[in-house]
Backbone as numpy.savetxt, mean C-alpha at the origin, in Angstrom:
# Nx Ny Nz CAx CAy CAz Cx Cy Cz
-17.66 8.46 18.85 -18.27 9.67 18.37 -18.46 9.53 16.86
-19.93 9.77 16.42 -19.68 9.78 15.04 -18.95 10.60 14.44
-19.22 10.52 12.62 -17.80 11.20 12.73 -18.33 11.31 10.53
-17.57 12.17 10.02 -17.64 11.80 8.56 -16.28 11.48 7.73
-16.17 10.48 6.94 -14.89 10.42 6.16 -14.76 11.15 4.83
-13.83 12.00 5.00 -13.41 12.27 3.59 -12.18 11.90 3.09
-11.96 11.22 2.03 -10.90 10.60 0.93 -9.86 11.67 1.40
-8.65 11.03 2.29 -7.46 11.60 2.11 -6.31 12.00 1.13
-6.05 13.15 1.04 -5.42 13.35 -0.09 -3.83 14.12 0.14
-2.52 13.17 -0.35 -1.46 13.12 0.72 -0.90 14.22 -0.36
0.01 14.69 0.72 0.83 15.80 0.35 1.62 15.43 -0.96
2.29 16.72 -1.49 3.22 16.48 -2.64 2.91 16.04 -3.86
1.63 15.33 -3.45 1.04 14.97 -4.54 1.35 13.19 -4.55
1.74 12.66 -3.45 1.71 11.48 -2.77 3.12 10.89 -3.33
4.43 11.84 -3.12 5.74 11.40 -3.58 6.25 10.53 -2.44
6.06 11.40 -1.39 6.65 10.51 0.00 5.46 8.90 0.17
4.67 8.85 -0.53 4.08 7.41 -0.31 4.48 6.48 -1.66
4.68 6.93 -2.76 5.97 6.53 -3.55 7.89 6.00 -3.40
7.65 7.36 -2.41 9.25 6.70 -2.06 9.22 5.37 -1.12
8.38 6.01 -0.07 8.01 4.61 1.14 8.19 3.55 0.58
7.06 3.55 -0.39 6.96 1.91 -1.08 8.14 1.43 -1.93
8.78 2.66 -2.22 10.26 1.95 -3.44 10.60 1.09 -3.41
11.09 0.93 -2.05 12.09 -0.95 -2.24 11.03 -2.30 -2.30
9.74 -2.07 -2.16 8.92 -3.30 -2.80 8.79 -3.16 -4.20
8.58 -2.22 -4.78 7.82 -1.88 -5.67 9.27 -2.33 -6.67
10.37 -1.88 -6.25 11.99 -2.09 -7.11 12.08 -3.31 -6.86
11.98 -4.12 -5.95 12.42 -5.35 -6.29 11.30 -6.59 -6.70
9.88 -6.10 -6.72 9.07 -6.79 -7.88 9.40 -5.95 -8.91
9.73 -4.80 -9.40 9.85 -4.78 -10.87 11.31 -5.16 -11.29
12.19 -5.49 -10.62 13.38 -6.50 -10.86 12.81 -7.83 -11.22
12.74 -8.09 -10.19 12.33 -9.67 -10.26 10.90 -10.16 -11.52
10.26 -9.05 -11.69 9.45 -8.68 -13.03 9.96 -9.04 -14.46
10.55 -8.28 -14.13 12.11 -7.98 -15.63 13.04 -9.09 -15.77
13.44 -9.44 -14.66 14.14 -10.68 -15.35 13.19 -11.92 -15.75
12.01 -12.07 -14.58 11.15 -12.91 -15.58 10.24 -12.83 -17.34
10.40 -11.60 -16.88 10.19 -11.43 -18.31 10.99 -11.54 -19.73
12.09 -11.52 -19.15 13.18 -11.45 -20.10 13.71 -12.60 -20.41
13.27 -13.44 -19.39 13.58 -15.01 -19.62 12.55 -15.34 -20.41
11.12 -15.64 -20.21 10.10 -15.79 -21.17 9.78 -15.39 -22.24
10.49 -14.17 -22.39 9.84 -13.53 -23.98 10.90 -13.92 -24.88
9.64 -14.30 -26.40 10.39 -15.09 -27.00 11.26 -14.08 -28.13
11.36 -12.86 -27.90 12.10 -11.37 -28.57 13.17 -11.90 -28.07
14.47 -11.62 -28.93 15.97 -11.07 -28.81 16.37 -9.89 -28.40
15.60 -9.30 -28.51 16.05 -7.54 -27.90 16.03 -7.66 -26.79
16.83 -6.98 -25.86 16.84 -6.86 -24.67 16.27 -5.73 -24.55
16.63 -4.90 -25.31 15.83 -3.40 -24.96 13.93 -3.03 -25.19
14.09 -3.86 -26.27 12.58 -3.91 -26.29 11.92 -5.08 -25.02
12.63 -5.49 -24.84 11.61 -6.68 -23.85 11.85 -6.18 -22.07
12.76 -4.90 -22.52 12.47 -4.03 -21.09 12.11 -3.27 -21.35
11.73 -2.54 -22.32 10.53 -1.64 -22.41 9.05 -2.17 -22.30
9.07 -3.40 -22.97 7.36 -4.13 -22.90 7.47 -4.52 -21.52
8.05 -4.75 -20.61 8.61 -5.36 -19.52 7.88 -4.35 -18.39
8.45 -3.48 -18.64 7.99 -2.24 -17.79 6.86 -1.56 -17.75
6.02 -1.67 -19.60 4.77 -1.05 -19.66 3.94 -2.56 -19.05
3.87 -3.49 -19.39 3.32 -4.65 -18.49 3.42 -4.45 -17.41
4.69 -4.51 -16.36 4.51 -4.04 -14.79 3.85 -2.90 -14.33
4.00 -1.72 -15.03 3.37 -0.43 -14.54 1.82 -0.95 -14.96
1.14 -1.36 -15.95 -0.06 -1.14 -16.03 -0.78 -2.67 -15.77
0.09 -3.40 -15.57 -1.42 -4.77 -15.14 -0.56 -4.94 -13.40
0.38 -4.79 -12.93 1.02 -5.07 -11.61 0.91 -3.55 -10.46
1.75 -2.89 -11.15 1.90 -1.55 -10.11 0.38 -1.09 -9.88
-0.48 -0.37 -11.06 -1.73 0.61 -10.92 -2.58 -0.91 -10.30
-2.71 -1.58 -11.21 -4.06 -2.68 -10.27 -3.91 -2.88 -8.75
-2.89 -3.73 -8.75 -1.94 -3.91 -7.07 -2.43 -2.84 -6.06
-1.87 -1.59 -6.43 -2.05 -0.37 -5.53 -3.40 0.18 -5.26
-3.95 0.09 -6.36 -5.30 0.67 -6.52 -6.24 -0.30 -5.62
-6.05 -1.67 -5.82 -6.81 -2.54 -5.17 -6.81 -2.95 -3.56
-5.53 -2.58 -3.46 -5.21 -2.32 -1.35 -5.55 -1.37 -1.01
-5.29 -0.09 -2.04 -5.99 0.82 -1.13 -7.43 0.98 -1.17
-7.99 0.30 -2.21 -9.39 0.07 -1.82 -9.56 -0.43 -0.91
-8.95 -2.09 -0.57 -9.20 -2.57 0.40 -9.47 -2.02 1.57
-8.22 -1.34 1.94 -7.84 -1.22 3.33 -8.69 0.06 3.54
-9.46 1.17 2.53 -10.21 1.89 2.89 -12.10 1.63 2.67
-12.04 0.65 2.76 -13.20 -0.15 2.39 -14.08 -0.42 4.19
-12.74 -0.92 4.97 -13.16 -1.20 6.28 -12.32 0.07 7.29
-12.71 1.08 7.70 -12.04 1.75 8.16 -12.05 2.17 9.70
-12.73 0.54 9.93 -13.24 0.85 11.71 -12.17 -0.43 11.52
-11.55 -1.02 11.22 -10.43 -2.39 11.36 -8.72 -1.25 11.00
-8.97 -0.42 9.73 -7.70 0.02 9.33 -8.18 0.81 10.34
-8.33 1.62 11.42 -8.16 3.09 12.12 -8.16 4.16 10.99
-9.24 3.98 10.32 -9.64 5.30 9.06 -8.24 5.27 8.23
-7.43 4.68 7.85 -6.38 4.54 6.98 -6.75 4.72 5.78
-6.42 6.37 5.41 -7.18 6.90 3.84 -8.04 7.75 3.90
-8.26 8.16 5.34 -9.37 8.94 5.47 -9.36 10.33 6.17
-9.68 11.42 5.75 -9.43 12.12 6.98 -10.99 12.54 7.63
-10.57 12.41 8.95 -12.23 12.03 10.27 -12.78 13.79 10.28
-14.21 13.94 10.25 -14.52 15.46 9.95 -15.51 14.77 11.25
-15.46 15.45 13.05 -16.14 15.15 13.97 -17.46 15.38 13.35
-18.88 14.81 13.76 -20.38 15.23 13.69 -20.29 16.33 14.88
-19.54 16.03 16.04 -20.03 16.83 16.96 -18.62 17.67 17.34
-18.33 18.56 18.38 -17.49 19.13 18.81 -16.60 18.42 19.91
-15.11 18.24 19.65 -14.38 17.84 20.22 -13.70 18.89 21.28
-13.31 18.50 22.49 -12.53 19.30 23.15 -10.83 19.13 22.70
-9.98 20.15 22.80 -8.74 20.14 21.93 -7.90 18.38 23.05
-8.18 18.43 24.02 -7.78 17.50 24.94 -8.22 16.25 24.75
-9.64 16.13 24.46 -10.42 14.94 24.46 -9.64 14.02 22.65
-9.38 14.84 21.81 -8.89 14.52 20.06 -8.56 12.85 20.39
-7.46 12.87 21.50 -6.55 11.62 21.17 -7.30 10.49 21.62
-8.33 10.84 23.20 -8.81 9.55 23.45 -9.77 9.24 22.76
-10.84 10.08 21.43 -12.44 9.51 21.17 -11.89 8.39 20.42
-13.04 7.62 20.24 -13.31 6.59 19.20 -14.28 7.08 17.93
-13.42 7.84 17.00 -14.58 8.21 15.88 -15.07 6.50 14.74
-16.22 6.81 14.73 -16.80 6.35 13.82 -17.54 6.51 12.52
-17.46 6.09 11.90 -17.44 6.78 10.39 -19.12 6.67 9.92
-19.85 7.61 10.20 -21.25 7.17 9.72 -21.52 7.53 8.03
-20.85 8.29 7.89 -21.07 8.72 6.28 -19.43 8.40 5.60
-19.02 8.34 4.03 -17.88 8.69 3.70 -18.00 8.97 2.02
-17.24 9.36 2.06 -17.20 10.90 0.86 -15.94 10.07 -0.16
-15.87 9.99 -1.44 -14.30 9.54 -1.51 -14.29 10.84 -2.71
-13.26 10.98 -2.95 -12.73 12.06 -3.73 -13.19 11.46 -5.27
-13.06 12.17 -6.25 -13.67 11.83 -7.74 -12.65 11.36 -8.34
-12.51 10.55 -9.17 -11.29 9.41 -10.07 -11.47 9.89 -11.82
-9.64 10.84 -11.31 -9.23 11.10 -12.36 -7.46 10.57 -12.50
-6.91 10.75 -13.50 -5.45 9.66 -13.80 -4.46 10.29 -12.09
-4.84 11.33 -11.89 -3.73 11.98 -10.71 -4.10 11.13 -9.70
-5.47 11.27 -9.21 -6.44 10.27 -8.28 -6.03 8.58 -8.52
-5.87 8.48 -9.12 -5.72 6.89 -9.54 -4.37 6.80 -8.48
-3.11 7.72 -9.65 -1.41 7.88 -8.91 -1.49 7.74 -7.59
-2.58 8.77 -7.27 -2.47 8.74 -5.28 -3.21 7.76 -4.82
-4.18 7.34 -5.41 -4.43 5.62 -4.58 -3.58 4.55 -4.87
-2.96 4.47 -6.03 -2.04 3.26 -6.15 -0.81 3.70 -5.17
0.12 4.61 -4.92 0.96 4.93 -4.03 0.30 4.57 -2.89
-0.54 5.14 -2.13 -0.81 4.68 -1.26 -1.36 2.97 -0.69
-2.13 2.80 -1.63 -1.76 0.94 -1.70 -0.40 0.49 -1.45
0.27 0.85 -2.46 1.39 0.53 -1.99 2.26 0.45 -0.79
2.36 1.63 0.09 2.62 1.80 1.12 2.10 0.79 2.16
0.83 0.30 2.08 -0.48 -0.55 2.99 0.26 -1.86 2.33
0.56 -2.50 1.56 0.92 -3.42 0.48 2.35 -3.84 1.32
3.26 -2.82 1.50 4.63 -3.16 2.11 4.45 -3.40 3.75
3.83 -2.59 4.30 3.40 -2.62 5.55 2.62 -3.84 6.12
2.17 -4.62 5.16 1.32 -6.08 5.11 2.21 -6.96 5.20
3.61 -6.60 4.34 4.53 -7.87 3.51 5.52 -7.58 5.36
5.63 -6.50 5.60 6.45 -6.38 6.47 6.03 -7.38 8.12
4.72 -6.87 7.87 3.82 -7.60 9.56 3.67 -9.26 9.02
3.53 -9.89 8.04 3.61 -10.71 8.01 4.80 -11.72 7.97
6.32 -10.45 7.44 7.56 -11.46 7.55 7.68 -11.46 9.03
7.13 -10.72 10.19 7.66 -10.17 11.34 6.89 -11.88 12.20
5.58 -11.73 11.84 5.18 -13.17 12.35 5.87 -14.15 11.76
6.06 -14.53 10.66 7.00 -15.59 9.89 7.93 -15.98 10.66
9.02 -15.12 10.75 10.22 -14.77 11.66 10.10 -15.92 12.57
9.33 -15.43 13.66 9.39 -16.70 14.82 9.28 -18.06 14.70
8.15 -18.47 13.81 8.97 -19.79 14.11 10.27 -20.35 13.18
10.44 -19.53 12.50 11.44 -19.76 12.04 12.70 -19.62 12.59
12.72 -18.47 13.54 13.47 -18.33 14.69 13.97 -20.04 15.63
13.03 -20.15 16.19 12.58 -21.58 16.54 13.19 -22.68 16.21
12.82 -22.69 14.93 13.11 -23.96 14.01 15.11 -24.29 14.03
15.52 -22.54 13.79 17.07 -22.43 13.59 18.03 -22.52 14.92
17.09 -22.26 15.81 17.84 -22.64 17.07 17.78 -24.00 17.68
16.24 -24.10 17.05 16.54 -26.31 17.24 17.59 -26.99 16.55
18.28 -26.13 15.63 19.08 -27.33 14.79 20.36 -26.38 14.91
20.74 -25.33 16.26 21.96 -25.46 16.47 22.42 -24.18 15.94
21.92 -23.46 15.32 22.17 -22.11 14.67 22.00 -20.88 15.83
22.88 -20.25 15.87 22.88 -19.00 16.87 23.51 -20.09 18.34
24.25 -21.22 18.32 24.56 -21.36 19.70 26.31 -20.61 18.92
């Protein structure tokens, strides 16, 4: 069924897609920080985690986020409209909602201002961990594999 997209816009002001992403987002800006702190050629520790942090937040966190969730709302017949919320062309029956196949003939994205930015990079993020996650999940096996050929888990 066709269908129109408009730019989803998450509650709270997109805190719960902030928290989601925390533990990626905390342990690249760990692992950030200490590389940085090893390379920079400053003695301060305090200043080279302050430059540390304005470097991660503005060339890692906003680009990163901003750029998956472009991605992933770029193709939204592959993501299942991920980013989008579906406005039917035609009339749905309250029963029929779960089985259609909407398709997106038009899409709308919301206007880009610094708040707009916040809620697409959070939400990247979220798409960003959810990537890192499906891909350790395939990883896994043969690695699985590999550890039981050489005797691990008997």
């Amino acid at each position: 069924m066709k269908a129109h997209l408009v730019e989803a816009t998450p509650d709270a002001g997109g805190w719960g897609h902030w928290i989601l992403a925390a533990p990626a987002i905390c342990f690249l800006g760990w692992l950030w920080l200490d590389l940085f702190g090893i390379l920079s050629p400053l003695q301060s520790r305090p200043v080279d985690f302050l430059l540390g942090v304005l470097v991660y937040v503005f060339l890692i966190l906003l680009p990163f986020g901003y750029s998956a969730h472009r991605f992933v709302t770029s193709f939204p017949g592959i993501f299942q409209q991920a980013g989008w919320t579906v406005q039917p062309l035609e009339a749905v029956k309250p029963e029929e909602q779960h089985i259609v196949r909407y398709v997106g003939v038009t899409r709308e994205r919301a206007g880009t201002d610094g708040r707009r930015i916040l809620l697409r990079a959070a939400q990247g993020w979220v798409y960003l961990e959810i990537g890192a996650i499906l891909a350790g999940a395939v990883a896994m096996v043969p690695l699985f594999f590999s550890a039981v050929e050489f005797g691990f888990g008997r």
